[in-house]
N, CA, C and O atoms as a printed pandas DataFrame, in Angstrom:
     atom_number atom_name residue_name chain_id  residue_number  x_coord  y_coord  z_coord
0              1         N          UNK        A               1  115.535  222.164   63.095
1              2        CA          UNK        A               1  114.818  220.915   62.927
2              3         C          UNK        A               1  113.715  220.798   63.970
3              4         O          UNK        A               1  112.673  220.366   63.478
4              5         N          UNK        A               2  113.654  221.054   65.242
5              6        CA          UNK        A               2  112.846  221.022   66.453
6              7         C          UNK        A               2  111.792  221.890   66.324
7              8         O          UNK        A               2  112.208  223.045   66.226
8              9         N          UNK        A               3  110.820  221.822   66.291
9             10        CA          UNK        A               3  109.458  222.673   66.515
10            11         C          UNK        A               3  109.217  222.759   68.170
11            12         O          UNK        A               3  109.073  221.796   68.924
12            13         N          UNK        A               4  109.213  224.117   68.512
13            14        CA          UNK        A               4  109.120  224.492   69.400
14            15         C          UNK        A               4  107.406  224.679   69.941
15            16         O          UNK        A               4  106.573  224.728   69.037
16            17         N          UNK        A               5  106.940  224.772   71.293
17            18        CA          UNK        A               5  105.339  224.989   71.235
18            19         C          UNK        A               5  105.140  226.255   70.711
19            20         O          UNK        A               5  104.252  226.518   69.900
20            21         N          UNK        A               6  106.091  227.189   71.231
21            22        CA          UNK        A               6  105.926  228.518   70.489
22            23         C          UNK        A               6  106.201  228.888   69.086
23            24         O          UNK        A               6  106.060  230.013   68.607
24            25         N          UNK        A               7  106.576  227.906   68.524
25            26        CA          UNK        A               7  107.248  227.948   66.804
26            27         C          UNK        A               7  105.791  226.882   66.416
27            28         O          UNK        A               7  106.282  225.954   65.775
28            29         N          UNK        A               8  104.605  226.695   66.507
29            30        CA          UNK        A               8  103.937  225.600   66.583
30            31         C          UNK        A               8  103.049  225.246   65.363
31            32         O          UNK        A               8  102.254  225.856   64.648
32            33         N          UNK        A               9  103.559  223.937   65.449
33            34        CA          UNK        A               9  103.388  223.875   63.288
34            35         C          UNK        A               9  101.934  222.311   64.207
35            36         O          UNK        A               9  102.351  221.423   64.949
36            37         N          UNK        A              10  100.700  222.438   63.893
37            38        CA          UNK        A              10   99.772  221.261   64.448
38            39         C          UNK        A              10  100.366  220.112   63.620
39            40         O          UNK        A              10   99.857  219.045   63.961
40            41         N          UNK        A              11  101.143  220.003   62.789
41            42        CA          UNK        A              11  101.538  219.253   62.094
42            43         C          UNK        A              11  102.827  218.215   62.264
43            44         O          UNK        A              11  103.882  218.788   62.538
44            45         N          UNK        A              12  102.881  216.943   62.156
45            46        CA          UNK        A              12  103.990  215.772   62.271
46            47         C          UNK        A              12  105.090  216.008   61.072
47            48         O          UNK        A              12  104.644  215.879   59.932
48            49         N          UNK        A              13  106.660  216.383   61.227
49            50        CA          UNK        A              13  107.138  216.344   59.816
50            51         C          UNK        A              13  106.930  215.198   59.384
51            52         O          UNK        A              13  106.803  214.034   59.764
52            53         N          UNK        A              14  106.926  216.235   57.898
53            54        CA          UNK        A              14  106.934  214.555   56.602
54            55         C          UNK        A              14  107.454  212.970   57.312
55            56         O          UNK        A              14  106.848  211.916   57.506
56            57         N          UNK        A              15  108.796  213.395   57.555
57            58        CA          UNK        A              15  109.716  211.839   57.896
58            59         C          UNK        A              15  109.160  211.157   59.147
59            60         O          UNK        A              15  109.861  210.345   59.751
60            61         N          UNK        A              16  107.673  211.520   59.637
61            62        CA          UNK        A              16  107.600  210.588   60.671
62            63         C          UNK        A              16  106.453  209.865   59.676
63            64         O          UNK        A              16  106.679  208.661   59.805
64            65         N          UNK        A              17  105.695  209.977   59.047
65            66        CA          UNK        A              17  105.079  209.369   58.052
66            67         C          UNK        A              17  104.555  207.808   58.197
67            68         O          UNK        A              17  103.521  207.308   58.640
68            69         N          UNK        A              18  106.006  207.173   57.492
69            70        CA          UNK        A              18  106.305  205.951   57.770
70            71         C          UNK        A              18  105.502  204.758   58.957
71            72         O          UNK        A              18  104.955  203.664   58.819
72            73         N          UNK        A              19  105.859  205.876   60.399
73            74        CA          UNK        A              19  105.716  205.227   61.202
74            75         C          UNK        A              19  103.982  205.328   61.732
75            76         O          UNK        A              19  103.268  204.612   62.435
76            77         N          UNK        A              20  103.799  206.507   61.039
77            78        CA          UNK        A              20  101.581  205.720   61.250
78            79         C          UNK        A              20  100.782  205.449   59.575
79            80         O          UNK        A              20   99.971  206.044   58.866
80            81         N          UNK        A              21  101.533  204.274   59.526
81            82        CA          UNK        A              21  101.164  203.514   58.284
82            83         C          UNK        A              21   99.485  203.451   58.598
83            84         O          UNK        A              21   98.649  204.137   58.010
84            85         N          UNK        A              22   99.271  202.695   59.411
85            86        CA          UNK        A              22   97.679  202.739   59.899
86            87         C          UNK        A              22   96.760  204.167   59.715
87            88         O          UNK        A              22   95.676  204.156   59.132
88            89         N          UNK        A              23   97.162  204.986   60.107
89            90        CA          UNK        A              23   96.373  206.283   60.265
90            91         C          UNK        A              23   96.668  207.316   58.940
91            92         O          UNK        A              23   97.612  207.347   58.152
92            93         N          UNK        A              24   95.509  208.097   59.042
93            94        CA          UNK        A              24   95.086  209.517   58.232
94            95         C          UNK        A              24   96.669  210.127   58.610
95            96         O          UNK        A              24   96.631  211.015   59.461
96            97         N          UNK        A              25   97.631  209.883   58.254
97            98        CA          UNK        A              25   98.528  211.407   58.711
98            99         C          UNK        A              25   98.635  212.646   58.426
99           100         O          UNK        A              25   99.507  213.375   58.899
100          101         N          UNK        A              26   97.546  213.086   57.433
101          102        CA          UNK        A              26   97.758  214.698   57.386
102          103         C          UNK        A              26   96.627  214.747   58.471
103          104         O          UNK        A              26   96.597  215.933   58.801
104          105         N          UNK        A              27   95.816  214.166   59.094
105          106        CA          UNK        A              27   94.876  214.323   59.832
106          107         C          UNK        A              27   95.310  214.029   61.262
107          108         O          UNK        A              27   94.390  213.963   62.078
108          109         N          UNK        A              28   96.431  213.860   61.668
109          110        CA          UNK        A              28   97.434  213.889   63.040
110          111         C          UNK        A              28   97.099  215.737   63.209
111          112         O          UNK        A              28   96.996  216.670   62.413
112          113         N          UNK        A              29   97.018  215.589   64.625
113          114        CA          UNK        A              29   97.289  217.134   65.355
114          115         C          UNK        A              29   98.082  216.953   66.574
115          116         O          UNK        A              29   97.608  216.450   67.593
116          117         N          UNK        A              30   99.136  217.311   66.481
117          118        CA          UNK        A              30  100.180  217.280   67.490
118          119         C          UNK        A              30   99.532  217.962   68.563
119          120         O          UNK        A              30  100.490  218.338   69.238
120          121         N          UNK        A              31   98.353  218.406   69.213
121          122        CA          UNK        A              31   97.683  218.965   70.223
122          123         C          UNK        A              31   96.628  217.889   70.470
123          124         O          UNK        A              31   96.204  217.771   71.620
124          125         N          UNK        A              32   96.215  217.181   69.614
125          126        CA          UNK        A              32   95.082  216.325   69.920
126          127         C          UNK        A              32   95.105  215.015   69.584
127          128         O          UNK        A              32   94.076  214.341   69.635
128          129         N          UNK        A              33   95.891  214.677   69.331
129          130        CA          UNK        A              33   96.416  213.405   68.707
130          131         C          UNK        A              33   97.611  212.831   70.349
131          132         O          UNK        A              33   97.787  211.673   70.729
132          133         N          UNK        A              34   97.971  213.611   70.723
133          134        CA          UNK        A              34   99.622  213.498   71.663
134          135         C          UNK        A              34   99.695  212.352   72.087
135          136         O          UNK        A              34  100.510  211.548   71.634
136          137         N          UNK        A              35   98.748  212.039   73.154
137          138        CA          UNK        A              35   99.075  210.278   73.298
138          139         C          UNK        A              35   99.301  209.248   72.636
139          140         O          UNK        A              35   99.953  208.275   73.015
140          141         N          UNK        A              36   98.616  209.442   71.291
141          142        CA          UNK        A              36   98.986  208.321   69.904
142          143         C          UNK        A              36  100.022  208.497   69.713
143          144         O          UNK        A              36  100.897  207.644   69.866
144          145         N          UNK        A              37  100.285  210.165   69.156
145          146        CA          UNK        A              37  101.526  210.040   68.694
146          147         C          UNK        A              37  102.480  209.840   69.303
147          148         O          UNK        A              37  103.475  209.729   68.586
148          149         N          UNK        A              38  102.711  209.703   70.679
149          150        CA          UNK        A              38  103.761  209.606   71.577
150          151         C          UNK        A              38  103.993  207.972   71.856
151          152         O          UNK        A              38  105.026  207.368   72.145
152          153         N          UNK        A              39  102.753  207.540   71.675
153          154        CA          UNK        A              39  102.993  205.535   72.152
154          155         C          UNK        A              39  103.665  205.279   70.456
155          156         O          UNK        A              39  104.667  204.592   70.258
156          157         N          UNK        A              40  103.003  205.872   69.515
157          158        CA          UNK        A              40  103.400  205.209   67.911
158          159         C          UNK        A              40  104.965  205.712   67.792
159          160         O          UNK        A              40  105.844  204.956   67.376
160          161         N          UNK        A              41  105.147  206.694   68.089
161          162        CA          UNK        A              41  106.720  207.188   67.942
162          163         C          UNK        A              41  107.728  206.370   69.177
163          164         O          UNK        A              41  108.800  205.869   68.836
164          165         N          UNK        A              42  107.420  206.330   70.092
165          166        CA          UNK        A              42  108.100  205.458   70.818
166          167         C          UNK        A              42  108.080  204.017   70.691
167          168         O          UNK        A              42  109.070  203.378   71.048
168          169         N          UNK        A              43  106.792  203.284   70.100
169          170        CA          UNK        A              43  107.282  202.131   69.708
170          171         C          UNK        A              43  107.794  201.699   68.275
171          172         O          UNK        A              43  108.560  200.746   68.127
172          173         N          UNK        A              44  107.364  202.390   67.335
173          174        CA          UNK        A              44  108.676  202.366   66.171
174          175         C          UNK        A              44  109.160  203.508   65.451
175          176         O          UNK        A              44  109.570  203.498   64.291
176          177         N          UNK        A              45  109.093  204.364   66.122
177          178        CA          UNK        A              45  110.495  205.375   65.838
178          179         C          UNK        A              45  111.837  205.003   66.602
179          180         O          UNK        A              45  111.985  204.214   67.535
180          181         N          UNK        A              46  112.792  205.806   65.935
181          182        CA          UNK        A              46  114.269  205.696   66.249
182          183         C          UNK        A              46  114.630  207.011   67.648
183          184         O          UNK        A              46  113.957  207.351   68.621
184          185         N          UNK        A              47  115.907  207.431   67.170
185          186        CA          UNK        A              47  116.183  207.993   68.245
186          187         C          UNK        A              47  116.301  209.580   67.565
187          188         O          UNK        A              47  116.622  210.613   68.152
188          189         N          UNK        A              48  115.980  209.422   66.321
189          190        CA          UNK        A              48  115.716  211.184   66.131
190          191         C          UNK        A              48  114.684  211.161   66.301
191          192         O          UNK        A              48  114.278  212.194   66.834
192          193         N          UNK        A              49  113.437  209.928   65.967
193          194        CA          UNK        A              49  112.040  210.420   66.565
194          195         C          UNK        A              49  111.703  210.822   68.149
195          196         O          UNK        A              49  110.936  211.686   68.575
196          197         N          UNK        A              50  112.284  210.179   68.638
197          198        CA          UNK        A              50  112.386  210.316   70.031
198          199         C          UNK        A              50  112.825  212.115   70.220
199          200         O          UNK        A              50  112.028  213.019   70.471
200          201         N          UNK        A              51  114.033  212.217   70.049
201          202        CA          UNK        A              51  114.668  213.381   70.428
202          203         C          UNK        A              51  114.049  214.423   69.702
203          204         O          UNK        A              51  114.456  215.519   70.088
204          205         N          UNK        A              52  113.212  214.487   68.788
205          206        CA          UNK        A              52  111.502  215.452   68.610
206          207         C          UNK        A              52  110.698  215.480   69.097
207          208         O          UNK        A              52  110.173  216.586   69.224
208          209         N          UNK        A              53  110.035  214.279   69.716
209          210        CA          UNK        A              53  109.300  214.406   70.673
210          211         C          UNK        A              53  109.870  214.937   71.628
211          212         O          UNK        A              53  109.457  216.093   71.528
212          213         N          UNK        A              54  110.540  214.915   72.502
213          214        CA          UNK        A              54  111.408  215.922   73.570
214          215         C          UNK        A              54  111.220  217.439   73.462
215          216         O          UNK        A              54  110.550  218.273   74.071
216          217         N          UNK        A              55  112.376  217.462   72.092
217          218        CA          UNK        A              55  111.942  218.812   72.039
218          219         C          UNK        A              55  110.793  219.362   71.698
219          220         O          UNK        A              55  110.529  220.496   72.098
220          221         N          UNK        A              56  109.813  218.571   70.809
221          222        CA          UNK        A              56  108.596  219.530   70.690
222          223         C          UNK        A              56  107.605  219.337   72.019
223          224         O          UNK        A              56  107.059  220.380   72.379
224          225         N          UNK        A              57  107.413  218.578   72.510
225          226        CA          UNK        A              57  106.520  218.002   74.291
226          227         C          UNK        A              57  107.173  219.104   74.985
227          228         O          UNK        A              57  106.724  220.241   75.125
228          229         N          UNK        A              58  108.640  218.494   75.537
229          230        CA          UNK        A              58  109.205  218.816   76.490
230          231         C          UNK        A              58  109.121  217.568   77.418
231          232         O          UNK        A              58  108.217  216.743   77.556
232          233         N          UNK        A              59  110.296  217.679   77.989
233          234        CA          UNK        A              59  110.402  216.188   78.597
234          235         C          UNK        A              59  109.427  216.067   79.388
235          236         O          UNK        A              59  108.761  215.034   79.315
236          237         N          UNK        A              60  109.044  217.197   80.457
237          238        CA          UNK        A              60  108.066  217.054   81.298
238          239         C          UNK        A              60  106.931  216.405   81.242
239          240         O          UNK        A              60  106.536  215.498   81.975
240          241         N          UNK        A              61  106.291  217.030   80.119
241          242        CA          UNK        A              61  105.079  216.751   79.408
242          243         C          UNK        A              61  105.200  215.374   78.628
243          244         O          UNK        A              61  104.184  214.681   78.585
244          245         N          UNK        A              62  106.445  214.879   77.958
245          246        CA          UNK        A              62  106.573  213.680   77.664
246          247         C          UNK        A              62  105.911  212.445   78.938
247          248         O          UNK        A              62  105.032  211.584   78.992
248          249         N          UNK        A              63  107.130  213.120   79.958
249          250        CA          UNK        A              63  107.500  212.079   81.357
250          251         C          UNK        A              63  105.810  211.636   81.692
251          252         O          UNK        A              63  105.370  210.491   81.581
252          253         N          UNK        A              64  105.225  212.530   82.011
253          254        CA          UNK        A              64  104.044  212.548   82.408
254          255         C          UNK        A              64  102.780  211.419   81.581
255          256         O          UNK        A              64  101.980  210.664   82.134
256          257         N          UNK        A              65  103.018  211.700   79.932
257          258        CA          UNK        A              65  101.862  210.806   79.285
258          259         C          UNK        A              65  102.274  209.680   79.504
259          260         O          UNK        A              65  101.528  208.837   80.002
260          261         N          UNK        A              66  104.167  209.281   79.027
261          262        CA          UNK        A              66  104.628  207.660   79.397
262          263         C          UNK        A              66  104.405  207.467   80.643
263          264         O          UNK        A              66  104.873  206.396   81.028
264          265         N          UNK        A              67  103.792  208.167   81.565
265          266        CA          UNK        A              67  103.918  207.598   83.132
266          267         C          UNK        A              67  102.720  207.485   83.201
267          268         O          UNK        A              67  102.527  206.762   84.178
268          269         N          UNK        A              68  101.501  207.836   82.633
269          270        CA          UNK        A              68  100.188  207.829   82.715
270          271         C          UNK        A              68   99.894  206.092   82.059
271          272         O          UNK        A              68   99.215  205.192   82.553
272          273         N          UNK        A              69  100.628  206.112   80.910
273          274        CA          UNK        A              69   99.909  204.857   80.277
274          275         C          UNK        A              69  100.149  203.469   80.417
275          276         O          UNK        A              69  101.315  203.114   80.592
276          277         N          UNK        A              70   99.196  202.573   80.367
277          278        CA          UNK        A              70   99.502  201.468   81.172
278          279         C          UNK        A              70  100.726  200.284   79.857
279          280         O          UNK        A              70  100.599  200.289   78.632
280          281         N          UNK        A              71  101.657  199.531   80.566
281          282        CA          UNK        A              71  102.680  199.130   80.470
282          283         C          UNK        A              71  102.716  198.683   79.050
283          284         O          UNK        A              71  103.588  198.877   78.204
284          285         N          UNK        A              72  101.256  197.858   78.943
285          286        CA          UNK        A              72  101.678  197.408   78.170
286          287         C          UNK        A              72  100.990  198.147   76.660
287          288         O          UNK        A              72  101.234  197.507   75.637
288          289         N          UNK        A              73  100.479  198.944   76.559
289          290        CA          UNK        A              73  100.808  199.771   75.529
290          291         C          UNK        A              73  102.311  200.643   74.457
291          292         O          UNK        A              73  102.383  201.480   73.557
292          293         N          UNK        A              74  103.282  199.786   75.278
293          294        CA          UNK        A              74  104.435  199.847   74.761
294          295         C          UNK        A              74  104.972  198.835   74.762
295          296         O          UNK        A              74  104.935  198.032   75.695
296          297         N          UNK        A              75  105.710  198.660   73.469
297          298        CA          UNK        A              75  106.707  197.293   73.332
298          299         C          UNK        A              75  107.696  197.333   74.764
299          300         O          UNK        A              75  108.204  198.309   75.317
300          301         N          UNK        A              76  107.755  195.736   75.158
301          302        CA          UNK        A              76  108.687  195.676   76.384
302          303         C          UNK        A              76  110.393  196.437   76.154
303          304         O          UNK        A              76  111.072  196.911   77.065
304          305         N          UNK        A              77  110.806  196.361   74.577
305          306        CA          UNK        A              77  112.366  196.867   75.314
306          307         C          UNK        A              77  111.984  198.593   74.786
307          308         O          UNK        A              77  112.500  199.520   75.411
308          309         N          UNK        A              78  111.166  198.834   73.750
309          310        CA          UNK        A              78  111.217  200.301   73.656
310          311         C          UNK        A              78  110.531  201.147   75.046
311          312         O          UNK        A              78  110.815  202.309   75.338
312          313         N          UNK        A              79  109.560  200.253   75.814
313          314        CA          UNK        A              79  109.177  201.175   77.065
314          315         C          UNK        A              79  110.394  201.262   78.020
315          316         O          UNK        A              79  110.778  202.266   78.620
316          317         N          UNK        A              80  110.789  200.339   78.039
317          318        CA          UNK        A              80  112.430  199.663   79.025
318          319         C          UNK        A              80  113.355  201.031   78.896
319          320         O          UNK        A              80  113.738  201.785   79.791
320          321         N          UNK        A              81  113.633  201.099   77.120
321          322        CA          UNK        A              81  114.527  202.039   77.179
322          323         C          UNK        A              81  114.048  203.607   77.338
323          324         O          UNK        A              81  114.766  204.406   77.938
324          325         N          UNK        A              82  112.780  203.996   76.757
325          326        CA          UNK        A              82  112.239  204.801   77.539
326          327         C          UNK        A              82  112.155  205.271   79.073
327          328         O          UNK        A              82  112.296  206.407   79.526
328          329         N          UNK        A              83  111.973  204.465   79.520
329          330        CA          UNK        A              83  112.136  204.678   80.929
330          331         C          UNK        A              83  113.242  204.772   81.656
331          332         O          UNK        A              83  113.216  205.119   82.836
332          333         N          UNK        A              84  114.210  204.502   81.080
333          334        CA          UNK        A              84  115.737  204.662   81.236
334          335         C          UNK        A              84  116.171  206.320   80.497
335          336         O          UNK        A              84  117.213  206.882   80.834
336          337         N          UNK        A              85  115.626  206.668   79.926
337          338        CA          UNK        A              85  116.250  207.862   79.292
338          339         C          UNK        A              85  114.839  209.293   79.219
339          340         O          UNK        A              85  115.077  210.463   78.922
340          341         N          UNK        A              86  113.739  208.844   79.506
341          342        CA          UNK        A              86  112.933  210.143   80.145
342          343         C          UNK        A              86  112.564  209.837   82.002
343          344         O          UNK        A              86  111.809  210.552   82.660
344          345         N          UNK        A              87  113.141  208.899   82.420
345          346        CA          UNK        A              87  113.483  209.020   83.856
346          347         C          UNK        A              87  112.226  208.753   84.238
347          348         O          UNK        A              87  111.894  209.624   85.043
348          349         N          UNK        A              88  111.292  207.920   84.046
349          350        CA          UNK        A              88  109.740  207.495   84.534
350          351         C          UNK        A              88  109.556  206.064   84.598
351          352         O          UNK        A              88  110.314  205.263   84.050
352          353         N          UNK        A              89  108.284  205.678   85.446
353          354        CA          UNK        A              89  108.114  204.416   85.799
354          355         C          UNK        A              89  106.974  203.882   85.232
355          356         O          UNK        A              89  105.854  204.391   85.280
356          357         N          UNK        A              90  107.427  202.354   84.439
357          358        CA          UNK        A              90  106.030  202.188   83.318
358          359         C          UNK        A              90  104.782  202.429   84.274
359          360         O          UNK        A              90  104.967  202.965   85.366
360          361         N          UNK        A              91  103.619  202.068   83.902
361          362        CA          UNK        A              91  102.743  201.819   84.749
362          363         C          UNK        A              91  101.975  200.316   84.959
363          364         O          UNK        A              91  100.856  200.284   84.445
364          365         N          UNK        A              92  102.409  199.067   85.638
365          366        CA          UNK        A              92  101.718  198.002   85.626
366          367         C          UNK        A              92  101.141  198.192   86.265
367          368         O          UNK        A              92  101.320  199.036   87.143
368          369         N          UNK        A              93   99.836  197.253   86.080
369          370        CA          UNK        A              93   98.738  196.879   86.644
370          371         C          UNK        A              93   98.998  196.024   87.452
371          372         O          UNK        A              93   99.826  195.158   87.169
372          373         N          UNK        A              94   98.314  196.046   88.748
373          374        CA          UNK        A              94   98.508  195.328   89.981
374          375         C          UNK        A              94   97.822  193.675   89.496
375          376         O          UNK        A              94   97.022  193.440   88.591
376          377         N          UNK        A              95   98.502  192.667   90.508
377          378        CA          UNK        A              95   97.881  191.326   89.991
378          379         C          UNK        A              95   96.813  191.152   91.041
379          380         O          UNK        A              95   96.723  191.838   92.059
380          381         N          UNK        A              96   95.887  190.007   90.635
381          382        CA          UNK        A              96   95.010  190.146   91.104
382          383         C          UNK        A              96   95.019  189.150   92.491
383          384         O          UNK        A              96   95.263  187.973   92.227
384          385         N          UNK        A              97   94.805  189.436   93.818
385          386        CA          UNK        A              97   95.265  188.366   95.030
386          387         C          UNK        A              97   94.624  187.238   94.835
387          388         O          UNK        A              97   93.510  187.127   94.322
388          389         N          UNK        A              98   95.522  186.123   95.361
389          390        CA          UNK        A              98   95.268  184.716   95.796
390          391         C          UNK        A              98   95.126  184.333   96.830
391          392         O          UNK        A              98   94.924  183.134   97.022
């Protein structure tokens, strides 16, 4: 089921579909697309979407884009639980002094 980088299909399976109702999806490239597809799958995919992204990223490479992007580009409990289970810290924006 896992696409590996070395098994490397530029392509999203069929069953994530659903979740970029908005977008071209045969026109997704899992190389050039990654940050979309990683905020759109984490905020409404499940937990097999999740556990594809893993394996096809690699957590590392996951850890890194969710730690790059700012907070609120993710729903509050799907970044929450994200960050609880790829081990990274959202990124807020500092407030502004008084």
């Amino acid at each position: 089921m896992a696409t590996t980088l070395d098994n490397k299909s530029s392509q999203l399976p069929e069953w994530f579909r659903p979740l970029f109702w908005s977008y071209n999806f045969a026109a997704l490239d899992l190389g050039n697309n990654k940050r979309t597809i990683v905020v759109h799958t984490i905020n409404y995919g499940d937990l097999k979407h999740w556990r594809w992204l893993k394996n096809y990223y690699g957590e590392k490479a996951l850890r890194e884009i969710l730690a790059s992007l700012p907070a609120t580009e993710l729903k509050l409990r799907a970044g929450r639980l994200a960050e609880l289970l790829f081990n990274f810290k959202l990124n807020y924006a500092p407030r502004g002094a008084h």
